[in-house]
C-alpha positions, 0 to 999 in steps of 0.5 A: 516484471514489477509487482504490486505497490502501496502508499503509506500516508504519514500526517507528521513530517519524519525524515525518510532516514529516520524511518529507516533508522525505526524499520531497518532492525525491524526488517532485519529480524525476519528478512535477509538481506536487507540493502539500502539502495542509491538514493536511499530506497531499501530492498529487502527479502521476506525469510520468515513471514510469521513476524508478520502473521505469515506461519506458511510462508516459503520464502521461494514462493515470493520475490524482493519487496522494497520501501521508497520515500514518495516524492509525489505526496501531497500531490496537487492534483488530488482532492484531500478534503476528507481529511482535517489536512492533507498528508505531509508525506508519503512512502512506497511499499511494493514487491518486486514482482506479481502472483498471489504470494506477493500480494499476501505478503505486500498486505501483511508488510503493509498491515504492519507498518502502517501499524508501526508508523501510524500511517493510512494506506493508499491502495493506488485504485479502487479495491477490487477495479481496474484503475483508468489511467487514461479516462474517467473509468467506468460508473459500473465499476465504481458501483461494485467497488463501492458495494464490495468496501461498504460492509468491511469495518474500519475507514475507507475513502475515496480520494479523487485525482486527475486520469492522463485522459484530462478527467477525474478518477477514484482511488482508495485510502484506508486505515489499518483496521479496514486493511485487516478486514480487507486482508481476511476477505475473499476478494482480497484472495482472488487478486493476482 
């Protein structure tokens, strides 16, 4: 079973090798083992959550997490007009299966990349909705997405793309300070 996933927006162009040269020793400092995969991806294992603002963390309690280069961004399909550019670049974030404790890490990692590679996070749906894959969605949705983000602090947008139904739908690029804020709100709690 795959697990949640993340992208990270970079606006720079970096070579994907040196932002593994930049994150390996990081990781290496609270994960283990950290491997470098065929092709370049890296799986690695959370050992001590604290480096990463998890003091209680069991390292039992959460699975593999990974980091990709993302081959799809910029993509042609989405519409990047909230932005002075488009992004350049785009990385993977994920953990290698589901559940509450993996999604609290996956937040935490992503809080600090992003942080360290000054990058936007792209939540791959509306924060808090089900993300259509195959038409439209639904408006009701979109409502209480919206309802939901507005009071957090931080920038958050809504970028449109083509559904594999032939229509539009929204997803959700943030900055770190709305992720923090996100991270401490009760709704992010309640995702599985």
């Amino acid at each position: 079973m795959s697990g949640p996933a993340v992208g990270l927006w970079l606006f720079e162009p970096r070579e994907f090798g040196d932002i593994l040269a930049d994150v390996v020793p990081w990781l290496e400092s609270f994960c283990e083992p950290v491997e470098a995969k065929v092709g370049g991806d890296l799986d690695f294992w959370v050992r001590d959550g604290s480096a990463v603002g998890l003091s209680a963390l069991n390292p039992n309690d959460v699975g593999v997490f990974f980091l990709s280069e993302d081959e799809e961004i910029p993509a042609e399909d989405e519409d990047y007009s909230a932005f002075s550019r488009p992004p350049v670049q785009g990385l993977v974030l994920g953990a290698g299966c589901s559940g509450p404790a993996n999604h609290q890490v996956l937040g935490h990692l992503t809080l600090a990349l992003a942080e360290r590679l000054g990058a936007l996070i792209d939540f791959d749906g509306l924060l808090s909705c089900p993300t259509p894959r195959d038409d439209t969605g639904d408006g009701a949705h979109l409502d209480r997405a919206r309802a939901l983000t507005a009071s957090l602090p931080g920038r958050l947008t809504e970028i449109s793309y083509d559904t594999g139904g032939g229509g539009r739908w929204f997803r959700h690029i943030g900055d770190v300070e709305f992720l923090e804020a996100w991270l401490q709100h009760p709704g992010f709690h309640l995702v599985k």
